[in-house]
N, CA, C and O atoms as CSV, one atom per row, in Angstrom:
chain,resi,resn,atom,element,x,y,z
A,1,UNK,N,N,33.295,32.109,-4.318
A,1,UNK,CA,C,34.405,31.172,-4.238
A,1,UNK,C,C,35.519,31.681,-5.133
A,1,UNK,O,O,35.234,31.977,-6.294
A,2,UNK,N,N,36.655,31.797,-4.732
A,2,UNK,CA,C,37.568,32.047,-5.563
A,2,UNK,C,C,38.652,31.215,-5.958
A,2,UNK,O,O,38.175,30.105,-5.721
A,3,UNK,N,N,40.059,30.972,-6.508
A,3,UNK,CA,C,40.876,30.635,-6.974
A,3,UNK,C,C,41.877,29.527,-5.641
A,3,UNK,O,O,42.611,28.547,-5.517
A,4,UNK,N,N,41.321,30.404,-5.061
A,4,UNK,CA,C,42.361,29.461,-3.583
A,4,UNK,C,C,41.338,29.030,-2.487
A,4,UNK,O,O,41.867,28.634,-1.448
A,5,UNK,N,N,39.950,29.030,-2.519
A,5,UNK,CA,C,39.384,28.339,-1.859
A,5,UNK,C,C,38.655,26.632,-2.347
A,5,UNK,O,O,38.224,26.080,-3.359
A,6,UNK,N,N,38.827,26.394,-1.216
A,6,UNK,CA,C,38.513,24.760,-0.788
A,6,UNK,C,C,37.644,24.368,-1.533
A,6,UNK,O,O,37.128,25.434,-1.866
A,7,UNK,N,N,36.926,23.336,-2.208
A,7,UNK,CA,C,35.621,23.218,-2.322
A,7,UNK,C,C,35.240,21.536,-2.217
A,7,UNK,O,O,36.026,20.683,-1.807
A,8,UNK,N,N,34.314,21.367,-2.531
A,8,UNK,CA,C,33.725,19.866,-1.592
A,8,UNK,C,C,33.243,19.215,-3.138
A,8,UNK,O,O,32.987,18.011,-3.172
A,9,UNK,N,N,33.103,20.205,-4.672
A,9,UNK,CA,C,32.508,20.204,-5.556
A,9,UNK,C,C,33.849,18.809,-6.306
A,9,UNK,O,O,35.073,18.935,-6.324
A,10,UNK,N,N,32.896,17.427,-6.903
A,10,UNK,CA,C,33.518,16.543,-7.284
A,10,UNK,C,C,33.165,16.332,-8.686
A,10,UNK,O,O,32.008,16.111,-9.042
A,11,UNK,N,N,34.136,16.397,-9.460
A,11,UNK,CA,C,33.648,16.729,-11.338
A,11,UNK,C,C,34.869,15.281,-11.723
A,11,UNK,O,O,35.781,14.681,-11.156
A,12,UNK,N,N,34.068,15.267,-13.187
A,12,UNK,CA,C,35.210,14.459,-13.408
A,12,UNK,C,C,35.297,15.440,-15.129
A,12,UNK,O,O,34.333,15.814,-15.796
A,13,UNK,N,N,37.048,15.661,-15.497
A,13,UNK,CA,C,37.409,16.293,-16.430
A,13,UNK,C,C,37.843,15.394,-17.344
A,13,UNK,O,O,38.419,14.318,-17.182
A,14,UNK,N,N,37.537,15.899,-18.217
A,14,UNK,CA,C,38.148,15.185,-19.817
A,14,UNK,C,C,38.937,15.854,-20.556
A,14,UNK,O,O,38.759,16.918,-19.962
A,15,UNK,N,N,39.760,16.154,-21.468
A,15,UNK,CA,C,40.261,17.007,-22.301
A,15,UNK,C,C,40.795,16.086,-23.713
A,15,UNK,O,O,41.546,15.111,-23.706
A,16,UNK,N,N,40.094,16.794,-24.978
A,16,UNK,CA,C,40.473,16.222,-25.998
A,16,UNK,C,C,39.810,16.785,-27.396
A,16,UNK,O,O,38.700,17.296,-27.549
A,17,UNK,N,N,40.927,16.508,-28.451
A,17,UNK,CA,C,40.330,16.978,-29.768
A,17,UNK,C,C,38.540,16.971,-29.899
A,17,UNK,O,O,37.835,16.529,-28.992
A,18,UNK,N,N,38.164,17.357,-30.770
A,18,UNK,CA,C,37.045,17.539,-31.529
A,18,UNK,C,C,36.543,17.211,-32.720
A,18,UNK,O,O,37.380,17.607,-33.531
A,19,UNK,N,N,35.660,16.717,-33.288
A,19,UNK,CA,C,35.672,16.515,-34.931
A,19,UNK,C,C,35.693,18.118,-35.717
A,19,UNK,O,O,35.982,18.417,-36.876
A,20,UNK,N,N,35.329,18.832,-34.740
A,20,UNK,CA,C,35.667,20.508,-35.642
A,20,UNK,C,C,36.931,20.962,-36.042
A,20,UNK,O,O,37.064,21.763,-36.968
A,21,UNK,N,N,38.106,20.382,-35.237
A,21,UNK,CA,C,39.185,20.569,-34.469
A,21,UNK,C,C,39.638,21.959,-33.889
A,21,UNK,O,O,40.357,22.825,-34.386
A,22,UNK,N,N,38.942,21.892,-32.595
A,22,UNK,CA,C,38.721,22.412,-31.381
A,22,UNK,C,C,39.492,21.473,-30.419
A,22,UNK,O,O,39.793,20.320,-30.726
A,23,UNK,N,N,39.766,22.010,-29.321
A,23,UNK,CA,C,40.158,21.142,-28.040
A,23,UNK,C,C,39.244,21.196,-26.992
A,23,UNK,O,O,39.414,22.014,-26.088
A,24,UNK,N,N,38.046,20.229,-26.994
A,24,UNK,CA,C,37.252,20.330,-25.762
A,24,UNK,C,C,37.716,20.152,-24.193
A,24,UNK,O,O,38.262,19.077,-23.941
A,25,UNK,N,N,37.590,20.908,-23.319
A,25,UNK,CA,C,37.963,20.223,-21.821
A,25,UNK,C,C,36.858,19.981,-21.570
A,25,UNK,O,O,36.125,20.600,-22.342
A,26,UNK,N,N,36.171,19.226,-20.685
A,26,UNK,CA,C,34.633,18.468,-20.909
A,26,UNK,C,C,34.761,18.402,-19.258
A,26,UNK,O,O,35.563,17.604,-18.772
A,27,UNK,N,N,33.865,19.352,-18.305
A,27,UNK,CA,C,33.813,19.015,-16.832
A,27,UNK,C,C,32.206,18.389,-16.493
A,27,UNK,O,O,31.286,19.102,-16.894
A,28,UNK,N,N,31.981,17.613,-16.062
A,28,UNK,CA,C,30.817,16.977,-15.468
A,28,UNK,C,C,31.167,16.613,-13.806
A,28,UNK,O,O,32.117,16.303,-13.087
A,29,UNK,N,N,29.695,16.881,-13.746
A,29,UNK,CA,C,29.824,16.627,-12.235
A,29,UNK,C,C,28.315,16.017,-11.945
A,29,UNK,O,O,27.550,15.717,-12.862
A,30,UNK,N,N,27.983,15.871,-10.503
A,30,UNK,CA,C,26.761,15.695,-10.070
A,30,UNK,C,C,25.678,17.501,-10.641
A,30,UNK,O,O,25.812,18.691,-10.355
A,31,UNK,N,N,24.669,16.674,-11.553
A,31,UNK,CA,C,23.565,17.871,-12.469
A,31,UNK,C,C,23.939,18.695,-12.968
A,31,UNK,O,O,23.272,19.686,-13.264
A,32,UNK,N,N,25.677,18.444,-13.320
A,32,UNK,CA,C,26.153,19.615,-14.656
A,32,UNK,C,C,26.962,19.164,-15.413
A,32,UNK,O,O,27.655,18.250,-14.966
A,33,UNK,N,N,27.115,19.455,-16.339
A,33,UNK,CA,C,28.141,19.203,-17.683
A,33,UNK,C,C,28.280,20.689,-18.234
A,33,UNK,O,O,27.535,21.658,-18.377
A,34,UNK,N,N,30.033,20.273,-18.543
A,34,UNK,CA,C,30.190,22.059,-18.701
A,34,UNK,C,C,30.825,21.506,-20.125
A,34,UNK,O,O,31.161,20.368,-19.797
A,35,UNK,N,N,31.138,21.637,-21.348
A,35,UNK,CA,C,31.882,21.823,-22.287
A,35,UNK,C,C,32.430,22.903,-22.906
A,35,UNK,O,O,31.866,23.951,-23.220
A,36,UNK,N,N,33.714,22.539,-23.081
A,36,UNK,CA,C,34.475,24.402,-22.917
A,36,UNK,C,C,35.567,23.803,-24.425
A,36,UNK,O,O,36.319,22.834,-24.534
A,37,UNK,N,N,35.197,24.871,-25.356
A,37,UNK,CA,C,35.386,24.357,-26.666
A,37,UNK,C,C,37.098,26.168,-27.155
A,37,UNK,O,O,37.030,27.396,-27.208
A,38,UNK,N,N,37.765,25.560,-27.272
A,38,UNK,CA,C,39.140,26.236,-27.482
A,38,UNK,C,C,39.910,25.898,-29.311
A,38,UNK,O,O,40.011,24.860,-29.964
A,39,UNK,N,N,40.333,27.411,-29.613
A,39,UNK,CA,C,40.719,27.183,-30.835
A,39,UNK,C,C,42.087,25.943,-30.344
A,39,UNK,O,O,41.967,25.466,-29.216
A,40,UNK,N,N,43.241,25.509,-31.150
A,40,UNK,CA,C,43.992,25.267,-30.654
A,40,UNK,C,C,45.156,26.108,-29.858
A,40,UNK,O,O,45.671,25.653,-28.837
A,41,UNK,N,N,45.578,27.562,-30.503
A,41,UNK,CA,C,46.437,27.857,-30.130
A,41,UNK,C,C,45.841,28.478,-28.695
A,41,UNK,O,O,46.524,29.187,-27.956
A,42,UNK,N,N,44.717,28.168,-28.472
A,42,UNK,CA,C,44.328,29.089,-27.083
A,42,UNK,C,C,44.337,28.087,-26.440
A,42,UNK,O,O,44.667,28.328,-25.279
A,43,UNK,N,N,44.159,27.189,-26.601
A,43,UNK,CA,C,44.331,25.455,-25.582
A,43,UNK,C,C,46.185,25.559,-25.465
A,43,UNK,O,O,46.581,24.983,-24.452
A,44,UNK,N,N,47.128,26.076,-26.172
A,44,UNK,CA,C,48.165,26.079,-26.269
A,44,UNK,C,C,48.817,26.931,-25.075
A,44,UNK,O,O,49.886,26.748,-24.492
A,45,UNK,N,N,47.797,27.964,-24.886
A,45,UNK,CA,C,48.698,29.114,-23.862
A,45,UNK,C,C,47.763,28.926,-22.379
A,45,UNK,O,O,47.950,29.344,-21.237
A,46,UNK,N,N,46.947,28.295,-22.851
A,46,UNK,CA,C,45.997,27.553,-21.668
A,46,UNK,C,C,46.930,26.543,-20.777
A,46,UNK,O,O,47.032,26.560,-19.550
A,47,UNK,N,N,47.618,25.617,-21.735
A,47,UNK,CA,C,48.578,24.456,-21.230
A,47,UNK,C,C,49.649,25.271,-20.206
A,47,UNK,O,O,49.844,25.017,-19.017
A,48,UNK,N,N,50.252,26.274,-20.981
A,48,UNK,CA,C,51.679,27.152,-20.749
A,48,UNK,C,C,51.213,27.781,-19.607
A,48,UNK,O,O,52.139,28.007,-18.828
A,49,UNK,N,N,49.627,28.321,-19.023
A,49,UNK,CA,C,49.054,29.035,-17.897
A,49,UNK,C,C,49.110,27.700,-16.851
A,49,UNK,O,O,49.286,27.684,-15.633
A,50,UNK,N,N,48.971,26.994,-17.455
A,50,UNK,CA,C,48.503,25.676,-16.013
A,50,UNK,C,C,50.036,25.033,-15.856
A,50,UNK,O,O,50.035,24.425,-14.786
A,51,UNK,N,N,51.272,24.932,-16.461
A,51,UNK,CA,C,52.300,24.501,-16.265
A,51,UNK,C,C,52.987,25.911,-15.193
A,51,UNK,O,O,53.738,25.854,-14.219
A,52,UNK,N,N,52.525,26.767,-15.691
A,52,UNK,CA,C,53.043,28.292,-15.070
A,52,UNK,C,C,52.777,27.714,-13.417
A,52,UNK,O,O,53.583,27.116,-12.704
A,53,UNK,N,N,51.310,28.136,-13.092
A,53,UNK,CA,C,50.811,27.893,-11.972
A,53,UNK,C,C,51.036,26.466,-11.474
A,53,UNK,O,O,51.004,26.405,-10.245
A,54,UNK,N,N,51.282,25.165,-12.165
A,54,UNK,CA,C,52.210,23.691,-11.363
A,54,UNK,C,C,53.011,24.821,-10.504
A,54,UNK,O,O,52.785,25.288,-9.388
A,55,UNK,N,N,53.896,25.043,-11.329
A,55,UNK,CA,C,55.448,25.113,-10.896
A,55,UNK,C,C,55.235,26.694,-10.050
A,55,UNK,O,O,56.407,26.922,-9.749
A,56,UNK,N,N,54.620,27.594,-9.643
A,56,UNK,CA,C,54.347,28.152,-8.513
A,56,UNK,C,C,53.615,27.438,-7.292
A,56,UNK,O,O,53.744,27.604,-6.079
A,57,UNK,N,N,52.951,26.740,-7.899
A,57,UNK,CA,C,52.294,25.705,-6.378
A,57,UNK,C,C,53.355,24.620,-5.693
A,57,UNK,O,O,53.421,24.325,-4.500
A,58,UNK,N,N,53.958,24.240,-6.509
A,58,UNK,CA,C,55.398,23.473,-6.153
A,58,UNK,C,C,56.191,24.269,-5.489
A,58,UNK,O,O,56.535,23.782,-4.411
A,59,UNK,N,N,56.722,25.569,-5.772
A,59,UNK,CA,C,57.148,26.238,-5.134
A,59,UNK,C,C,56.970,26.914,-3.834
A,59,UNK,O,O,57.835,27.242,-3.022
A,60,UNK,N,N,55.856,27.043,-3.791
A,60,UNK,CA,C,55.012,27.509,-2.524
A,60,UNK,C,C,54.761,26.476,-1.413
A,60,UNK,O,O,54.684,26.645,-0.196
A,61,UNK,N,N,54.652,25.353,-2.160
A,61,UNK,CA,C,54.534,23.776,-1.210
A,61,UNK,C,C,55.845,24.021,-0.500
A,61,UNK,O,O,55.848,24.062,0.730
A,62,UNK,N,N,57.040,24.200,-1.241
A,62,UNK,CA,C,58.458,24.214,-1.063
A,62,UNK,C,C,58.867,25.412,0.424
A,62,UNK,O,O,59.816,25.322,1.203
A,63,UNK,N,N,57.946,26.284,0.396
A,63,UNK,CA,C,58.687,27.087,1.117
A,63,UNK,C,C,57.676,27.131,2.531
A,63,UNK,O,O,57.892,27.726,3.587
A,64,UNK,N,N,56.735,26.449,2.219
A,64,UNK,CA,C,55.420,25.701,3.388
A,64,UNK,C,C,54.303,26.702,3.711
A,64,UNK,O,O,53.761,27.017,4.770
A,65,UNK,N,N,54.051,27.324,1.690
A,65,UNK,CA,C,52.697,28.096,2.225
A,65,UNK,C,C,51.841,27.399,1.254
A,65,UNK,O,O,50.811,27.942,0.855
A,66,UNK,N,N,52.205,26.200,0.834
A,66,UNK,CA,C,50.966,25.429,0.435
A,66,UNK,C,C,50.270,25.328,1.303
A,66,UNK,O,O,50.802,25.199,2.405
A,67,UNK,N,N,48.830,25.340,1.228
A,67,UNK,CA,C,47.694,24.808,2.318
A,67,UNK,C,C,47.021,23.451,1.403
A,67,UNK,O,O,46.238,22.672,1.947
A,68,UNK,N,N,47.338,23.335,0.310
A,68,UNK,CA,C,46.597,22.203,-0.558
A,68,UNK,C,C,45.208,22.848,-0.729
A,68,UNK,O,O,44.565,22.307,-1.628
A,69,UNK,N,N,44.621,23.786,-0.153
A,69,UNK,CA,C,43.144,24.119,-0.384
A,69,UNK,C,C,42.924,24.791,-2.073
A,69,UNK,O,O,43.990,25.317,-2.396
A,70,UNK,N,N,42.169,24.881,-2.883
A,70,UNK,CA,C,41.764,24.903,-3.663
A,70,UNK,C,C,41.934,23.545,-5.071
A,70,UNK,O,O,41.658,23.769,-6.250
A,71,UNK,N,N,42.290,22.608,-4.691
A,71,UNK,CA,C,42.683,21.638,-5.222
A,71,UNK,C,C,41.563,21.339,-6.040
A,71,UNK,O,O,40.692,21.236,-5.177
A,72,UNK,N,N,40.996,21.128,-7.134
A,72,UNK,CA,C,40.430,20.590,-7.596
A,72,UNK,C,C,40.104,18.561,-7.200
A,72,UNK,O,O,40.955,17.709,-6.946
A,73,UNK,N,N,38.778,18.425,-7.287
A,73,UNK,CA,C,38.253,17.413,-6.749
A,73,UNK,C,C,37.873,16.304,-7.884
A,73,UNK,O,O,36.716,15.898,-7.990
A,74,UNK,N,N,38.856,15.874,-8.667
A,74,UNK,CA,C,38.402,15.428,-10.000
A,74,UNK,C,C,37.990,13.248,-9.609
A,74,UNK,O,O,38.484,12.305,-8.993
A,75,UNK,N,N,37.023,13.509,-10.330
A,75,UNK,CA,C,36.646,11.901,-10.807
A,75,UNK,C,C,37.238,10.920,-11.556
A,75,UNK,O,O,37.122,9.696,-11.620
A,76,UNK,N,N,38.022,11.902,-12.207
A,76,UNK,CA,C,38.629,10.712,-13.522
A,76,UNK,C,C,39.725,11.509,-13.806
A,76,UNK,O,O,39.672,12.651,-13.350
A,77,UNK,N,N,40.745,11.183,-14.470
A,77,UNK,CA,C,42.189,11.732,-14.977
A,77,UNK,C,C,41.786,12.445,-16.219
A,77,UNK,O,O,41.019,12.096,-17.116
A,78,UNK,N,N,42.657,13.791,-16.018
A,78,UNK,CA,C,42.666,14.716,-17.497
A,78,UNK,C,C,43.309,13.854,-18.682
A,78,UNK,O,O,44.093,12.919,-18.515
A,79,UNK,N,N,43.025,14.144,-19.425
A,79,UNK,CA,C,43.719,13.166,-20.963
A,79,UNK,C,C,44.004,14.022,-21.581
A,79,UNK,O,O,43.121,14.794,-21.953
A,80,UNK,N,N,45.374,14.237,-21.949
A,80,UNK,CA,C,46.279,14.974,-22.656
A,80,UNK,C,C,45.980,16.732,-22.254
A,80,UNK,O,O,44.966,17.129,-21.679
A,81,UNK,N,N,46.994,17.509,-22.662
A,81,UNK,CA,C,47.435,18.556,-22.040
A,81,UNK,C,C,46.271,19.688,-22.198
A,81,UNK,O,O,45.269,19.358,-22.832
A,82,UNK,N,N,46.340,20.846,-21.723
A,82,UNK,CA,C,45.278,22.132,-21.276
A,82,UNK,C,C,44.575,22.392,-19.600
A,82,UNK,O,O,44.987,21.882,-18.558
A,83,UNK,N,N,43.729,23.082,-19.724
A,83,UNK,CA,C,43.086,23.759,-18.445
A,83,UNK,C,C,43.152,24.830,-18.909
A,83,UNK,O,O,43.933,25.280,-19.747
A,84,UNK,N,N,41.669,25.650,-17.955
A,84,UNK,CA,C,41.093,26.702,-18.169
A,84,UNK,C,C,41.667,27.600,-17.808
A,84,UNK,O,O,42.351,27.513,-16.788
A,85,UNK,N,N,41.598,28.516,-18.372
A,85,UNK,CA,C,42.469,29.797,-18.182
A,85,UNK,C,C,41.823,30.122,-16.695
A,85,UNK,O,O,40.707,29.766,-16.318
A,86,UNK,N,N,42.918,30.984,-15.843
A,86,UNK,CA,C,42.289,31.855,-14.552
A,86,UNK,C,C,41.211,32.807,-14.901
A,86,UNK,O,O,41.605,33.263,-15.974
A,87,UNK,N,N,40.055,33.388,-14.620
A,87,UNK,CA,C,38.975,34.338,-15.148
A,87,UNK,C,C,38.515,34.500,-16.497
A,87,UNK,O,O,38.247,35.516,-17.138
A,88,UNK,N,N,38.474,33.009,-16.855
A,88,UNK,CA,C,37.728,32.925,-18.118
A,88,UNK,C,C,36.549,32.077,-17.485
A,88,UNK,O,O,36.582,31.282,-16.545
A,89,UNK,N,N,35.288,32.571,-18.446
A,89,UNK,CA,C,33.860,31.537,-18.735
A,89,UNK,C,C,33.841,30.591,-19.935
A,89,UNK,O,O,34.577,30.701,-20.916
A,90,UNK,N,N,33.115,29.851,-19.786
A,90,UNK,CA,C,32.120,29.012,-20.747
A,90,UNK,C,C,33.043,29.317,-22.325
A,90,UNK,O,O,33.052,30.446,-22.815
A,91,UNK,N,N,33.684,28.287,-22.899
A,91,UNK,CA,C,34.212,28.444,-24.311
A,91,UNK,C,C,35.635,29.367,-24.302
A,91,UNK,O,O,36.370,29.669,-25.242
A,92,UNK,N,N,35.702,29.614,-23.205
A,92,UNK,CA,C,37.071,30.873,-23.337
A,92,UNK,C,C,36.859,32.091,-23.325
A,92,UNK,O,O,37.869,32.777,-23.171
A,93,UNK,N,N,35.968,32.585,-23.426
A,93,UNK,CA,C,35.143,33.741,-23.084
A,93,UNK,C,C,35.554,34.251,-22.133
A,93,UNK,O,O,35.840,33.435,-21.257
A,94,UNK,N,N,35.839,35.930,-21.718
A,94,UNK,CA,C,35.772,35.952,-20.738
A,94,UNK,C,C,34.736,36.070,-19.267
A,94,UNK,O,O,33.509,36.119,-19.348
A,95,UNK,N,N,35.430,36.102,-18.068
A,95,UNK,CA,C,34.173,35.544,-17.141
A,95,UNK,C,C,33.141,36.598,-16.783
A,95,UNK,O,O,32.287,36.337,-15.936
A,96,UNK,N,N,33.183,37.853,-17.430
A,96,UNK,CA,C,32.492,39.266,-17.583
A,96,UNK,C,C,31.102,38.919,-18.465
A,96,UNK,O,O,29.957,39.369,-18.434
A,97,UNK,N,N,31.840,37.806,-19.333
A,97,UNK,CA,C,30.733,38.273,-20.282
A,97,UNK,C,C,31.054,38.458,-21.553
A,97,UNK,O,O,30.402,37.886,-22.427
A,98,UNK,N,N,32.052,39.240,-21.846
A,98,UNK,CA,C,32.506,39.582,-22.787
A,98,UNK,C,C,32.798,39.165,-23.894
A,98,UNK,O,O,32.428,39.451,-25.033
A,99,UNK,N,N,33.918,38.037,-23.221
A,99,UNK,CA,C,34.157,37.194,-24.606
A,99,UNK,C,C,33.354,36.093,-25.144
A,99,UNK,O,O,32.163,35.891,-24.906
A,100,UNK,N,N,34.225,35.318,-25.985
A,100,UNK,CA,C,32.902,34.737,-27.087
A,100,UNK,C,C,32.979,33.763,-26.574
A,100,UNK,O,O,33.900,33.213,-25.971
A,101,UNK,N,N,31.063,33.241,-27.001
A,101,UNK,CA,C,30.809,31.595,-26.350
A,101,UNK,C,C,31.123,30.649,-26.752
A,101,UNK,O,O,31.869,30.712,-27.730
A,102,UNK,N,N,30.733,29.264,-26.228
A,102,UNK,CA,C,31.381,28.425,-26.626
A,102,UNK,C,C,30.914,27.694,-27.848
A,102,UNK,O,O,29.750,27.310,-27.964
A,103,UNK,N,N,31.783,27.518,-28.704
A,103,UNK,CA,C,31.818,26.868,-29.867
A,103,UNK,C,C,31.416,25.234,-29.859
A,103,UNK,O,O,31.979,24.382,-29.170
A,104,UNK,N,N,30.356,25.017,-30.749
A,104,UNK,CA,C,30.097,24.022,-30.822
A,104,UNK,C,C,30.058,23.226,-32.672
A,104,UNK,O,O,29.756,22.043,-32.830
């Protein structure tokens, strides 16, 4: 599955401080819970990646090559600003492997 495909998968997201102070985005769904734990300034360029990509999907709606497919299927409303970077894993890590896990 990639970045622009459809999916049927229904989560509900959270996003919010930490008592560590971390910025958790918190995805649950039906038999998973994902917690994805971010210094702040990486929740910062996380925000600036997902405002980036709004305002190309707006644009693309605009010129009528939105298809709406990859939309995320959320349960409940995000609370206050972030989202996961494109080809990152678990904590910010990247999705290789590579980078580091998630902080708890």
């Amino acid at each position: 599955m990639g970045i622009d495909s459809e999916s049927d998968v229904a989560a509900s997201l959270q996003i919010g401080p930490t008592s560590e102070g971390m910025v958790r985005i918190y995805v649950e769904g039906e038999g998973f819970s994902l917690p994805l734990d971010f210094e702040p300034e990486e929740a910062e360029e996380i925000a600036e990646e997902l405002m980036g990509a709004a305002e190309r999907a707006r644009a693309a709606s605009k010129r009528g090559g939105g298809s709406g497919g990859g939309r995320p299927k959320a349960g409940g409303p995000a609370k206050g600003p972030g989202g996961r970077k494109p080809g990152r894993g678990p904590g910010g890590g990247r999705a290789d492997g590579a980078g580091r896990g998630p902080r708890r």
